[in-house]
PDBQT receptor file of N, H, CA, C and O in Angstrom, charges set to zero:
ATOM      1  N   UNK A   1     116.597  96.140  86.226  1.00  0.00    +0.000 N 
ATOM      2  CA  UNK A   1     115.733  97.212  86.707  1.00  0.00    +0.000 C 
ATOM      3  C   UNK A   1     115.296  96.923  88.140  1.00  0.00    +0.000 C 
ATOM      4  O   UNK A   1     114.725  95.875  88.440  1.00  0.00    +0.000 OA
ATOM      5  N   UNK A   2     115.464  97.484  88.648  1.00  0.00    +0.000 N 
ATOM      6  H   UNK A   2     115.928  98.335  88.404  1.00  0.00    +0.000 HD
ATOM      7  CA  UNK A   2     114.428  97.832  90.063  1.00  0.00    +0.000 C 
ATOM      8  C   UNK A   2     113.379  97.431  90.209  1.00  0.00    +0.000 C 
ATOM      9  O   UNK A   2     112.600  97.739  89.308  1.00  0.00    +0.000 OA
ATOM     10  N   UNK A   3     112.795  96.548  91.393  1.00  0.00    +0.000 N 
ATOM     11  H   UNK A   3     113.428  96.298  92.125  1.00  0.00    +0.000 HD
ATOM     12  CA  UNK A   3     111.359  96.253  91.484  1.00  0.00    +0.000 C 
ATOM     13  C   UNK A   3     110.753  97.417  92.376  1.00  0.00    +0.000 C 
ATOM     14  O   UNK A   3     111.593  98.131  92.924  1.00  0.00    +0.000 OA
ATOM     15  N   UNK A   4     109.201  97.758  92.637  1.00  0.00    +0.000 N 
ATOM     16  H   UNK A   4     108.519  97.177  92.192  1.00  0.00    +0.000 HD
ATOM     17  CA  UNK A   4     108.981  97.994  93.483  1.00  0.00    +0.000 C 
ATOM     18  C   UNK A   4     107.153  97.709  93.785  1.00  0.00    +0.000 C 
ATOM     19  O   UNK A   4     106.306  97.465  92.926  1.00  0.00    +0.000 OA
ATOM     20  N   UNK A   5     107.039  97.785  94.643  1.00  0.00    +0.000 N 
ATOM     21  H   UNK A   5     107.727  97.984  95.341  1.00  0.00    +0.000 HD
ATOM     22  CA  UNK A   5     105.253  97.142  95.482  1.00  0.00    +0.000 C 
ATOM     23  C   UNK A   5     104.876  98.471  95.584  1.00  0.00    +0.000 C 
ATOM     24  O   UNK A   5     105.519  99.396  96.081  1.00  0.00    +0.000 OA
ATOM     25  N   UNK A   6     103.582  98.492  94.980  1.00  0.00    +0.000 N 
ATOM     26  H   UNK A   6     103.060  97.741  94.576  1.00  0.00    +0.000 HD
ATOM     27  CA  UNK A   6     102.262  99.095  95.099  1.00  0.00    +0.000 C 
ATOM     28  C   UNK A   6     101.246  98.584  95.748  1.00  0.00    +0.000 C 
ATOM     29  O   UNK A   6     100.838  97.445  95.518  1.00  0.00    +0.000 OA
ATOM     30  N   UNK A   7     100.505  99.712  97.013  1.00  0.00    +0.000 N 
ATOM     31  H   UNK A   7     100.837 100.637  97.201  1.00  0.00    +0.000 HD
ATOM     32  CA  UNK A   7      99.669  98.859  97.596  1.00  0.00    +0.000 C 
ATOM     33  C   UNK A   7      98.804 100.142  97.483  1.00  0.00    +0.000 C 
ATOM     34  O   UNK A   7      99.224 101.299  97.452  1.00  0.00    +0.000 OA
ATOM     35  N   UNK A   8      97.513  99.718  97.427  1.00  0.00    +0.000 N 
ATOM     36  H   UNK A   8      97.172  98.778  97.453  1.00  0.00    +0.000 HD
ATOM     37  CA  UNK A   8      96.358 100.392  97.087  1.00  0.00    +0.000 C 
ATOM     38  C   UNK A   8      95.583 100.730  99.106  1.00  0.00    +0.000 C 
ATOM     39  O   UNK A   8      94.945 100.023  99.886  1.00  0.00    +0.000 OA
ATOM     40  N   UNK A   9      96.249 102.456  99.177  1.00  0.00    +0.000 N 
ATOM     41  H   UNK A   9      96.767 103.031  98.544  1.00  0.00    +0.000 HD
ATOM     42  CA  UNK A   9      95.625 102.211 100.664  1.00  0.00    +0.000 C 
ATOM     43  C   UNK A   9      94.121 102.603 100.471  1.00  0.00    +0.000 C 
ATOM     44  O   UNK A   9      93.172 101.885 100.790  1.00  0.00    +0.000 OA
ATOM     45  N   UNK A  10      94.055 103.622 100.006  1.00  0.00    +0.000 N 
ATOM     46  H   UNK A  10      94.825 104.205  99.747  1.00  0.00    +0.000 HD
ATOM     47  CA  UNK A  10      92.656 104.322  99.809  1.00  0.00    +0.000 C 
ATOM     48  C   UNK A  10      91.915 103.876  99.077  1.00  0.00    +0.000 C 
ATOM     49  O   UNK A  10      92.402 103.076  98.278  1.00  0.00    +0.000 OA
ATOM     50  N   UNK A  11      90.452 104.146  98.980  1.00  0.00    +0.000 N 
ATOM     51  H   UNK A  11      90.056 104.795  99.630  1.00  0.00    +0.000 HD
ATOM     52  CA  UNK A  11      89.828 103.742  98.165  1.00  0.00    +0.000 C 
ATOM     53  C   UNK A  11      89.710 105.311  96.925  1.00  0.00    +0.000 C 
ATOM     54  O   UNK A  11      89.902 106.477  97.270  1.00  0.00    +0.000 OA
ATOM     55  N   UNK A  12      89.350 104.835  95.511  1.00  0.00    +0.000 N 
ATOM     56  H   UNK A  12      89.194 103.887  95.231  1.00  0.00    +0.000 HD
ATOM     57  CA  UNK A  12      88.815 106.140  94.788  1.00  0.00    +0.000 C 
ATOM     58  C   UNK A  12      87.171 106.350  94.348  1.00  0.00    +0.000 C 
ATOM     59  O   UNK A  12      86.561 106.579  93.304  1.00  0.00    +0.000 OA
ATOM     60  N   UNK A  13      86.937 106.197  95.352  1.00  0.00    +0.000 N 
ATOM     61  H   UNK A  13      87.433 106.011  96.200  1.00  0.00    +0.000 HD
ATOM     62  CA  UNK A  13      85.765 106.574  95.341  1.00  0.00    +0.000 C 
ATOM     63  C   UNK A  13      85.466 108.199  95.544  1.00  0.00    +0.000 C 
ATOM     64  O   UNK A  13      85.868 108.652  96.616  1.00  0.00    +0.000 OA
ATOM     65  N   UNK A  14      84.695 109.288  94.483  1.00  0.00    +0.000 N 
ATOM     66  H   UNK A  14      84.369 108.920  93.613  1.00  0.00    +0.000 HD
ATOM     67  CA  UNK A  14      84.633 110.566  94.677  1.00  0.00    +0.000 C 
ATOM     68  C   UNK A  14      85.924 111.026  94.347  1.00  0.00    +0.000 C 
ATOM     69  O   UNK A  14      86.178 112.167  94.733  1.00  0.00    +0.000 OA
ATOM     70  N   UNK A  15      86.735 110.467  93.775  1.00  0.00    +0.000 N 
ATOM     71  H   UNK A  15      86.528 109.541  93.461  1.00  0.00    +0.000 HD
ATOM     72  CA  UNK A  15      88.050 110.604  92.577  1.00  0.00    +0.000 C 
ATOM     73  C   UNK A  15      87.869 110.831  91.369  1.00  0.00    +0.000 C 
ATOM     74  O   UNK A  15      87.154 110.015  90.787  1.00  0.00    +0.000 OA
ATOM     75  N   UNK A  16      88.383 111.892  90.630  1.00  0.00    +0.000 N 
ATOM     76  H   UNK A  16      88.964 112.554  91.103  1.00  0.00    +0.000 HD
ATOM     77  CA  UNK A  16      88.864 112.298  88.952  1.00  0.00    +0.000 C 
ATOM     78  C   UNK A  16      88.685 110.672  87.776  1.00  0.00    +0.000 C 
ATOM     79  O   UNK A  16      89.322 109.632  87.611  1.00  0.00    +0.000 OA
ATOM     80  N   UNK A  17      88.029 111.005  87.476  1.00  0.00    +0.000 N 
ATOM     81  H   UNK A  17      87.511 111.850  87.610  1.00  0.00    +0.000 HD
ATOM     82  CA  UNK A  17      87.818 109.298  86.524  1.00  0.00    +0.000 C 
ATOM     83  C   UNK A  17      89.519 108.969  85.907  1.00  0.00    +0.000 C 
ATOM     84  O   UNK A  17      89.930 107.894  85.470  1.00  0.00    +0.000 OA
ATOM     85  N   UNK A  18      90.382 110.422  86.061  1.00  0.00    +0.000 N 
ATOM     86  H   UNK A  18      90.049 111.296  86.416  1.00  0.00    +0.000 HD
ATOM     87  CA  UNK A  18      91.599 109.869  85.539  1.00  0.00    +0.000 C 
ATOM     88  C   UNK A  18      92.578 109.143  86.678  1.00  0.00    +0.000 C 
ATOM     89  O   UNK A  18      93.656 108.548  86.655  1.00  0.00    +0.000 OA
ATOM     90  N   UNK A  19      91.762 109.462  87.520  1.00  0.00    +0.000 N 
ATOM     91  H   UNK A  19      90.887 109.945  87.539  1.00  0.00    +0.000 HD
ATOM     92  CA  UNK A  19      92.982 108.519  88.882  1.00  0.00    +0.000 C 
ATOM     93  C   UNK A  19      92.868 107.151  88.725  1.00  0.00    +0.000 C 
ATOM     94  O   UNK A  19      93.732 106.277  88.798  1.00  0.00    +0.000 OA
ATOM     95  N   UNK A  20      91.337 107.066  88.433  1.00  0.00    +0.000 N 
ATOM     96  H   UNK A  20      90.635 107.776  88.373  1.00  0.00    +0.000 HD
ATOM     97  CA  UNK A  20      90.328 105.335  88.805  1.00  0.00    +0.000 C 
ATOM     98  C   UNK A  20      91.345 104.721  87.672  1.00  0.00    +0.000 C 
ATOM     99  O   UNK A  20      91.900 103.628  87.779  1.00  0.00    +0.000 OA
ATOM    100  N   UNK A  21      91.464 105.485  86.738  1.00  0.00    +0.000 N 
ATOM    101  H   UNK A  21      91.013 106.373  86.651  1.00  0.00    +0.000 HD
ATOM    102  CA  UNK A  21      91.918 104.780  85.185  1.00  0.00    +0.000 C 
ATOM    103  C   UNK A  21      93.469 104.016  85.689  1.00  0.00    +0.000 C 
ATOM    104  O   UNK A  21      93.811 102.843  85.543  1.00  0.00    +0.000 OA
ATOM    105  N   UNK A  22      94.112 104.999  86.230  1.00  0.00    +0.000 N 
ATOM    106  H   UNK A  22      93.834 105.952  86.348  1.00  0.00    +0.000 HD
ATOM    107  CA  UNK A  22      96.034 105.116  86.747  1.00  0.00    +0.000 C 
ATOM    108  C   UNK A  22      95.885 103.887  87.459  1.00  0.00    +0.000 C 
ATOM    109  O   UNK A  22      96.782 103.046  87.401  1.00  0.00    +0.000 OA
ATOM    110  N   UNK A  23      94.756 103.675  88.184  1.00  0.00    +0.000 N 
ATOM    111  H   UNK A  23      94.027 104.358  88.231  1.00  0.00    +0.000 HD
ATOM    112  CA  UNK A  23      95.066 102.449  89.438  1.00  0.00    +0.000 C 
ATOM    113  C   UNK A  23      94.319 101.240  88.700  1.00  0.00    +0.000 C 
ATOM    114  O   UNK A  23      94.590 100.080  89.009  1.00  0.00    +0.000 OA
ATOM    115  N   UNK A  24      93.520 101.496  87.871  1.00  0.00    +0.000 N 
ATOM    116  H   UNK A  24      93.300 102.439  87.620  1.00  0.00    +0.000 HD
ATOM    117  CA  UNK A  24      93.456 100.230  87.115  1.00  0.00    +0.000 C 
ATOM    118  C   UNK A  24      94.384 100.126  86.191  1.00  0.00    +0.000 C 
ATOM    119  O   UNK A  24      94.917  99.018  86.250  1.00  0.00    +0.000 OA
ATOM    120  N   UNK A  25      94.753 100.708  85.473  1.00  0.00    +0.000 N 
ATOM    121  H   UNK A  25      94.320 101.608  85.424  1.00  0.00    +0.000 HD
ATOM    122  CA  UNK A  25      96.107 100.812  84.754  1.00  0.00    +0.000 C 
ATOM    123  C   UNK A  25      97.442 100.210  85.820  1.00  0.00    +0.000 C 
ATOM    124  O   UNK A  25      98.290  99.600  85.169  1.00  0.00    +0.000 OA
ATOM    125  N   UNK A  26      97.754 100.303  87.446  1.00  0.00    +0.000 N 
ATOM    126  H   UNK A  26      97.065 100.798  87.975  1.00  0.00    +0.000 HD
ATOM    127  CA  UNK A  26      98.482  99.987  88.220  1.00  0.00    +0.000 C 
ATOM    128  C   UNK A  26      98.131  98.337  88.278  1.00  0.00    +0.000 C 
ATOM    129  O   UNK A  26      99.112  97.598  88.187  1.00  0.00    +0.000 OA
ATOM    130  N   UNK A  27      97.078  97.834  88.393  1.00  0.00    +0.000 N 
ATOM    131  H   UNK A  27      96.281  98.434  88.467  1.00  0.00    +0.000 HD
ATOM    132  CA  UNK A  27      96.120  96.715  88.732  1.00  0.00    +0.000 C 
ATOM    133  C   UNK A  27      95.979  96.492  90.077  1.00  0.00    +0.000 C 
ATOM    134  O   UNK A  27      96.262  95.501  90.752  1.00  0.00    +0.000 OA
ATOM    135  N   UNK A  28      95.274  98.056  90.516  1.00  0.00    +0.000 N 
ATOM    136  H   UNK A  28      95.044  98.861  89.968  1.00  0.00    +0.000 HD
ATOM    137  CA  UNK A  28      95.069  97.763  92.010  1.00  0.00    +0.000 C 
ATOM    138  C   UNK A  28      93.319  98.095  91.898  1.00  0.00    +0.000 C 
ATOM    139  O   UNK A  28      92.787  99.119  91.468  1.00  0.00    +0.000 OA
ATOM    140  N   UNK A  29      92.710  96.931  92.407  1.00  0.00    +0.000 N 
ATOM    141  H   UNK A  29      93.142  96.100  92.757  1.00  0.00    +0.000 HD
ATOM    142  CA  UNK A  29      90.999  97.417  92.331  1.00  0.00    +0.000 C 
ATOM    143  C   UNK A  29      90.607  97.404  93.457  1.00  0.00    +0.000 C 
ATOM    144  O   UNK A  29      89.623  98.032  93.847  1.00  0.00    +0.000 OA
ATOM    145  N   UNK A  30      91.567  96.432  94.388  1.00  0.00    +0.000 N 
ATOM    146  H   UNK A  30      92.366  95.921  94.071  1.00  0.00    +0.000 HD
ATOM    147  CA  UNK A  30      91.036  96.259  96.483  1.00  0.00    +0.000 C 
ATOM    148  C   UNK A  30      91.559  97.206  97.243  1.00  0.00    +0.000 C 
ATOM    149  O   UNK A  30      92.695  97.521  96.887  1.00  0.00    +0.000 OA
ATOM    150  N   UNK A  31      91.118  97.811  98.219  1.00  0.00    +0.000 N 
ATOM    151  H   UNK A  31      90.195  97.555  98.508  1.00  0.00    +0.000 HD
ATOM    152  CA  UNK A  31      92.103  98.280  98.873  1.00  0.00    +0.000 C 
ATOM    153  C   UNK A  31      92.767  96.895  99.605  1.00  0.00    +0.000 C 
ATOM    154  O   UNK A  31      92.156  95.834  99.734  1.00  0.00    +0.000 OA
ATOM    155  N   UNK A  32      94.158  97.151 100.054  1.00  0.00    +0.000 N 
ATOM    156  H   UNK A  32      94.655  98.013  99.950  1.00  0.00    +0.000 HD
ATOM    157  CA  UNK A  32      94.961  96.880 100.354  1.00  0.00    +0.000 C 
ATOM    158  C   UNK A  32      95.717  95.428  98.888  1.00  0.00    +0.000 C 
ATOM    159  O   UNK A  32      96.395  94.430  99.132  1.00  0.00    +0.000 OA
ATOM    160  N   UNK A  33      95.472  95.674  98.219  1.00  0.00    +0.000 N 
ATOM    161  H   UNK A  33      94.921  96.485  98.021  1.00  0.00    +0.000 HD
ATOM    162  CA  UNK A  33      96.099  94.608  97.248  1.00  0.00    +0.000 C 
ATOM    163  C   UNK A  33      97.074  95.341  96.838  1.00  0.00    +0.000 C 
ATOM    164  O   UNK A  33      97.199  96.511  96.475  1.00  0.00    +0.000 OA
ATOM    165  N   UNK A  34      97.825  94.336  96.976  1.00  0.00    +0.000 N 
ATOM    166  H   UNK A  34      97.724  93.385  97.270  1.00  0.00    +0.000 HD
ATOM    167  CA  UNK A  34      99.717  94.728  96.088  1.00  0.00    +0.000 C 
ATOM    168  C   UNK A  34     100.271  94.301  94.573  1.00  0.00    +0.000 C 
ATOM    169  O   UNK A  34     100.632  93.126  94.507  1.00  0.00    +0.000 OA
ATOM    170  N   UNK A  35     100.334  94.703  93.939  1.00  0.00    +0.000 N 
ATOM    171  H   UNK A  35     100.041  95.657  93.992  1.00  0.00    +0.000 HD
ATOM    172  CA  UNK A  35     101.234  94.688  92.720  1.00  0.00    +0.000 C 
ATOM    173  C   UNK A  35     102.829  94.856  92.346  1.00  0.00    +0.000 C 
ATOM    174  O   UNK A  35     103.204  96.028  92.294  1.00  0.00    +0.000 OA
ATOM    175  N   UNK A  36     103.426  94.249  92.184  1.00  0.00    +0.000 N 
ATOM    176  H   UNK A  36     103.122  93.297  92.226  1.00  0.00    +0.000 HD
ATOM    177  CA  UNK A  36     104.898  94.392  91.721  1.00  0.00    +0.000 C 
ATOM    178  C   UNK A  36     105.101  94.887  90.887  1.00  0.00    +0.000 C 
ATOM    179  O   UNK A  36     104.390  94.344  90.041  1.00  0.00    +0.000 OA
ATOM    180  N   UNK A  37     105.810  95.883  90.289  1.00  0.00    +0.000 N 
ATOM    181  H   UNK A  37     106.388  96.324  90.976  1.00  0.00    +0.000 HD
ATOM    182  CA  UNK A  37     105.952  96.513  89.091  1.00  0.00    +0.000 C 
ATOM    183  C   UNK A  37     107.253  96.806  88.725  1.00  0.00    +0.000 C 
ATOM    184  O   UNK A  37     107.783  96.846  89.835  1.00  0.00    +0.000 OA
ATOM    185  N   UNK A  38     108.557  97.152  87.533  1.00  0.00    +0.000 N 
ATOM    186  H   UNK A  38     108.126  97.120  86.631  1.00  0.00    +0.000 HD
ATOM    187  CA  UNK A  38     109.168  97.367  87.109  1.00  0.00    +0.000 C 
ATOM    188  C   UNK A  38     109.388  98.771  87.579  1.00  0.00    +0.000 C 
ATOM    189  O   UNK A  38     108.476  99.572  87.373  1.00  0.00    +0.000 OA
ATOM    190  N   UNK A  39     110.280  99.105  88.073  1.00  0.00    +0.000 N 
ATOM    191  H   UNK A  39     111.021  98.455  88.240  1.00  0.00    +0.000 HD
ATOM    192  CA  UNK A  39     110.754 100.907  88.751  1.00  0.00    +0.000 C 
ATOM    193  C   UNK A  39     111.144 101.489  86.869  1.00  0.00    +0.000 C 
ATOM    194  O   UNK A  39     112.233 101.905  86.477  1.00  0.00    +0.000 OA
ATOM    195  N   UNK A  40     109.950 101.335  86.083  1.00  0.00    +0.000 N 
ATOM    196  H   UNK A  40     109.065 100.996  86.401  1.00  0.00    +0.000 HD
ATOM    197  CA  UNK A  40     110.146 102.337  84.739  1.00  0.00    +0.000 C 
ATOM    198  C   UNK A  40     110.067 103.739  85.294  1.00  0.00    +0.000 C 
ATOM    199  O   UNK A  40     110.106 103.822  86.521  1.00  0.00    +0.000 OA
ATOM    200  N   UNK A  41     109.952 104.977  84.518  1.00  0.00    +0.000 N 
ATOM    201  H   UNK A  41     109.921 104.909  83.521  1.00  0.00    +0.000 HD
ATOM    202  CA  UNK A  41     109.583 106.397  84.483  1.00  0.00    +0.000 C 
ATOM    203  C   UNK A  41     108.219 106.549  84.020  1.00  0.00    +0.000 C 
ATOM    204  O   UNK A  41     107.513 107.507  84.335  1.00  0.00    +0.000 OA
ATOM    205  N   UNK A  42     107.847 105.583  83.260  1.00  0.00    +0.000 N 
ATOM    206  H   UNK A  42     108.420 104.804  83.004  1.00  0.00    +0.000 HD
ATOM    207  CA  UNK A  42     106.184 105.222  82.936  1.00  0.00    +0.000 C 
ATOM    208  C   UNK A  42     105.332 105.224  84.639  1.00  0.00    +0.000 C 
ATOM    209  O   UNK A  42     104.616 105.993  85.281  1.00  0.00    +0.000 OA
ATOM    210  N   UNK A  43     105.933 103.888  84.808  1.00  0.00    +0.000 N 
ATOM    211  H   UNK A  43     106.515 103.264  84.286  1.00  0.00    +0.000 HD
ATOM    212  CA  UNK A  43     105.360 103.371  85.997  1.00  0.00    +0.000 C 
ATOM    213  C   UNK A  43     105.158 104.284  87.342  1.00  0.00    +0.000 C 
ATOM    214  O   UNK A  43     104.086 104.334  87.945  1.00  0.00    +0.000 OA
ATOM    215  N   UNK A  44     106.804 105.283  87.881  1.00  0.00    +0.000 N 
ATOM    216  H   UNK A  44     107.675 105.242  87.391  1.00  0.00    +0.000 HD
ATOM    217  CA  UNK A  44     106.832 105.950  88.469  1.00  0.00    +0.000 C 
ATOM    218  C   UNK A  44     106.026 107.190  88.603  1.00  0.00    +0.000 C 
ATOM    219  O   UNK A  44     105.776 107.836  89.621  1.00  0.00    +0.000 OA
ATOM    220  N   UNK A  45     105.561 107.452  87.007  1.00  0.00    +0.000 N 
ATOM    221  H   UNK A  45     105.763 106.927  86.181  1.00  0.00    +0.000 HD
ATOM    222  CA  UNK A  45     104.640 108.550  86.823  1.00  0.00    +0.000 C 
ATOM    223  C   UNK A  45     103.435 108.039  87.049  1.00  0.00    +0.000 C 
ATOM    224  O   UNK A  45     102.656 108.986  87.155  1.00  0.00    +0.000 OA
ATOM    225  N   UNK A  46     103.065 107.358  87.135  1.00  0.00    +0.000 N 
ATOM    226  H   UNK A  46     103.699 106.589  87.048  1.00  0.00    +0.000 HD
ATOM    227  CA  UNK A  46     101.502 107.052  87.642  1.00  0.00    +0.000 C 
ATOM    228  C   UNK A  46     101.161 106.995  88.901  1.00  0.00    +0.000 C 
ATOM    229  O   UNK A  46     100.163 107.426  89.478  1.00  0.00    +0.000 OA
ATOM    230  N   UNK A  47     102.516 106.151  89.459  1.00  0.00    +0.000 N 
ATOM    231  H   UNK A  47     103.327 105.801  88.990  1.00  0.00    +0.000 HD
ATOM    232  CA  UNK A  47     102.459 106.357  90.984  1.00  0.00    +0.000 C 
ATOM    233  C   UNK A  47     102.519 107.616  91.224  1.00  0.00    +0.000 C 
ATOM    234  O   UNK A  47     101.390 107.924  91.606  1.00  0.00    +0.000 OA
ATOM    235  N   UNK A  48     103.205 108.559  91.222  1.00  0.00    +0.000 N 
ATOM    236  H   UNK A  48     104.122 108.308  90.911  1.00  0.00    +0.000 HD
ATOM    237  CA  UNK A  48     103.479 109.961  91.438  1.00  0.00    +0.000 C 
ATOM    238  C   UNK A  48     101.647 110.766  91.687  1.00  0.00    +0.000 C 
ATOM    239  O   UNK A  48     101.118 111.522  92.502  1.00  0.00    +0.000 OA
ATOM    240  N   UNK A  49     101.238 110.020  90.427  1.00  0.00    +0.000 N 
ATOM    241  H   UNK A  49     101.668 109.405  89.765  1.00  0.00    +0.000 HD
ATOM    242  CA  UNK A  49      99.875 110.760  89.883  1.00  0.00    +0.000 C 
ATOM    243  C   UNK A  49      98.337 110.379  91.200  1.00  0.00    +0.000 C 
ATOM    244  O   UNK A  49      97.325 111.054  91.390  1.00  0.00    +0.000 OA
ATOM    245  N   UNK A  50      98.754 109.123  91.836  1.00  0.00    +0.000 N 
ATOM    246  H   UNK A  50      99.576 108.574  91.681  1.00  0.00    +0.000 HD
ATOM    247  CA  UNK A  50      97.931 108.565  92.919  1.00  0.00    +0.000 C 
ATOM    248  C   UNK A  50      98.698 108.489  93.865  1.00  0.00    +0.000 C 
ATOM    249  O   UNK A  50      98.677 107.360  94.356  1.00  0.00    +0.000 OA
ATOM    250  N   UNK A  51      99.588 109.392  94.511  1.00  0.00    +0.000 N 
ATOM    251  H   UNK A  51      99.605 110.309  94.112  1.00  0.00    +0.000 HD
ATOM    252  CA  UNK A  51     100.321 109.033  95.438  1.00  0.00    +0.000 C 
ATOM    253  C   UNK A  51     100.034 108.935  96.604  1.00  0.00    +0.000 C 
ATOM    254  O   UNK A  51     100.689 108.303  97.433  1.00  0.00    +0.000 OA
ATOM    255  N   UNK A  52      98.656 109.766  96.883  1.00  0.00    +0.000 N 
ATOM    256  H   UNK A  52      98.124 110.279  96.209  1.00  0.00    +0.000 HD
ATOM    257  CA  UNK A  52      98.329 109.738  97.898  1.00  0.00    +0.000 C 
ATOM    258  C   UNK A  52      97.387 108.864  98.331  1.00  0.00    +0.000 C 
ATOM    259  O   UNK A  52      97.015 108.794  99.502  1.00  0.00    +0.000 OA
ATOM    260  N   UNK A  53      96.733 107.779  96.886  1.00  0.00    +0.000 N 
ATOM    261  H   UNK A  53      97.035 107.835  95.934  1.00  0.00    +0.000 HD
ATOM    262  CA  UNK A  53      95.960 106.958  97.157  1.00  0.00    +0.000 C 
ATOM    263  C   UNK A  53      96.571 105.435  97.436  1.00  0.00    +0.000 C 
ATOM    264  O   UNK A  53      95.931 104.427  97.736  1.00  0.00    +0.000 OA
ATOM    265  N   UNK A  54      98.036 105.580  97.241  1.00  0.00    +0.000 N 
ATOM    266  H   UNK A  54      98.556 106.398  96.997  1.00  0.00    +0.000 HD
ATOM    267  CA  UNK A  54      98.812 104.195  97.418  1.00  0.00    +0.000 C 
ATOM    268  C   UNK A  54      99.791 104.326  97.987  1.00  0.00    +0.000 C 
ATOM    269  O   UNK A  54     100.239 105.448  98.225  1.00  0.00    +0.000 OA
ATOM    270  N   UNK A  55     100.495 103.026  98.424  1.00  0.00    +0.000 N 
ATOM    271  H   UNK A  55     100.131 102.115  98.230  1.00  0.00    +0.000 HD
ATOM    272  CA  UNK A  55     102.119 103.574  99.499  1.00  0.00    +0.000 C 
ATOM    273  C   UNK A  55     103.146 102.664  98.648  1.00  0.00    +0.000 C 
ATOM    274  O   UNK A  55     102.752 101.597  98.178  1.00  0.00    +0.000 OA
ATOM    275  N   UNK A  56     104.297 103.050  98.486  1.00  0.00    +0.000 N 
ATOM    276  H   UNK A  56     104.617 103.917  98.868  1.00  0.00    +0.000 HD
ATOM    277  CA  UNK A  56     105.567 102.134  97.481  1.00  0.00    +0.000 C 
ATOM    278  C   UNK A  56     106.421 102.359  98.295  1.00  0.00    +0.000 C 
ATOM    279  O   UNK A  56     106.804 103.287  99.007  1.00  0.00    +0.000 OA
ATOM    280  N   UNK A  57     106.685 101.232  98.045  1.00  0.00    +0.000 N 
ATOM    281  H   UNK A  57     106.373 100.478  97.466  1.00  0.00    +0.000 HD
ATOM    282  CA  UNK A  57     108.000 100.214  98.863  1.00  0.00    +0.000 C 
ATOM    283  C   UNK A  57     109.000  99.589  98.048  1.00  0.00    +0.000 C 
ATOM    284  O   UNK A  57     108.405  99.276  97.017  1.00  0.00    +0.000 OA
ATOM    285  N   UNK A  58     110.425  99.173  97.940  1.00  0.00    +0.000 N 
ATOM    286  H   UNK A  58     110.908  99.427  98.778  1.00  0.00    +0.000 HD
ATOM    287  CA  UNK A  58     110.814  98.557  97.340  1.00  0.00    +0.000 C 
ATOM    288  C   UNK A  58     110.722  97.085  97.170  1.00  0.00    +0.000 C 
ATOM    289  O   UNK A  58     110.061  96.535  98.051  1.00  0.00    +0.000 OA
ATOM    290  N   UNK A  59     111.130  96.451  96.421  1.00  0.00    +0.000 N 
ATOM    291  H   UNK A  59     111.667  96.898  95.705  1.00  0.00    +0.000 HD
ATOM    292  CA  UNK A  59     110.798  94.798  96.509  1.00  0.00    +0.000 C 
ATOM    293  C   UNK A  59     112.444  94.442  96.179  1.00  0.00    +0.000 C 
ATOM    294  O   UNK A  59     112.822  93.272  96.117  1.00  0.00    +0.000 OA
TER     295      UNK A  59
């Protein structure tokens, strides 16, 4: 499978309690902290869901 990096640019603050959930669910709580994750269709859908609160890159 595919890796790819999640980095938490924004903060969610004044965000949908279901975004806060997606990016703790991602395990991003800092801004700028990165996570590695598995390129699933799970995974991709969450990113999709905060996309504008994080930037993905491949690894």
């Amino acid at each position: 499978m595919a890796k790819i990096k999640v980095t938490k640019v924004k903060s969610a603050i004044n965000r949908p309690l279901r975004q806060k959930r997606t990016l703790e669910a991602l395990g991003l709580k800092k801004i700028g902290q990165v996570k590695e994750h598995e390129a699933t269709p799970n995974i991709l859908g969450m990113v999709a869901k905060v996309s504008h609160l994080v930037s993905v890159q491949e690894a």
